[in-house]
N, C-alpha and C positions, 0 to 999 in steps of 0.2 A: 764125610761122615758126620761132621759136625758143624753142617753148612757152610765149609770153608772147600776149595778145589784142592784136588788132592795136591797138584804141582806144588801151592806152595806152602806144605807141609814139611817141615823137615822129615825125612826117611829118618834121621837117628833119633830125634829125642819129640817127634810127634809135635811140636810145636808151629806157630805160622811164623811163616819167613815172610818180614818185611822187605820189600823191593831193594833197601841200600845190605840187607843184612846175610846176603849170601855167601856160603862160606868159598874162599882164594882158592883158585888152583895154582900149579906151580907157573903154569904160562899167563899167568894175568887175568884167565879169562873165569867166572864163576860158575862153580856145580849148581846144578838144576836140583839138585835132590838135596843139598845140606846146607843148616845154616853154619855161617862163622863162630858160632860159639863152639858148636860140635868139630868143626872141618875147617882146614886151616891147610894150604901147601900141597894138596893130594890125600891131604894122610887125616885121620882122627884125632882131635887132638885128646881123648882121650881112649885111646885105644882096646884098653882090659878092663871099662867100667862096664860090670853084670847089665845087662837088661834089667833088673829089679831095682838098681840101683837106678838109674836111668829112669825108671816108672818113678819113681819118689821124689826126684829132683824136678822132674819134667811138672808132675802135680802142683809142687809147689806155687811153680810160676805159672801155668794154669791158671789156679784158683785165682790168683791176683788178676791177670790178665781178662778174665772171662766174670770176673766177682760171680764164682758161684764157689762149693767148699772143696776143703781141700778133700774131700772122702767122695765127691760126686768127680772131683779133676782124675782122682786116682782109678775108681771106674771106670771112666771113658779111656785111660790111656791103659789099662790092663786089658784090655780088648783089644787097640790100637796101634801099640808100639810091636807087638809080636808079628804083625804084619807088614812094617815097613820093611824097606829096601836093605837096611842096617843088619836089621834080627835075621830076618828071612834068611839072609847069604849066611849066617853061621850058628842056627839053630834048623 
């Protein structure tokens, strides 16, 4: 969507997952869909943060990441993050 593959997208917070930065599973081996920041052991590590919250945080580091603003970051992931593997399963 934003010239990046979708694989390495994090499903929860829409960001690009560098190669070392994939989040643990409990048998050693790493989720294809999450980064380590989000996903830790099997589980979320943060479990009950809103989707909106989630859009806001995600933005942030966006805008740094891609130097473009944080009001064009928040646009692309309010379209974005509602369709990952995270939102989808419980919205």
């Amino acid at each position: 969507m934003w010239g990046i593959q979708d694989e390495y997208i994090c499903q929860s917070c829409g960001l690009l997952i560098e190669d070392d930065k994939f989040g643990p599973e409990p048998d050693g081996t790493y989720s294809e869909d999450y980064c380590q920041v989000c996903y830790e052991e099997g589980e979320f590590n943060e479990p009950t943060i809103r989707m909106e919250d989630m859009i806001e945080r995600s933005a942030r580091k966006m805008a740094e990441e891609m130097e473009i603003s944080e009001e064009d970051a928040l646009k692309k992931l309010e379209k974005l993050i509602p369709t990952l593997k995270r939102w989808k399963e419980t919205w």
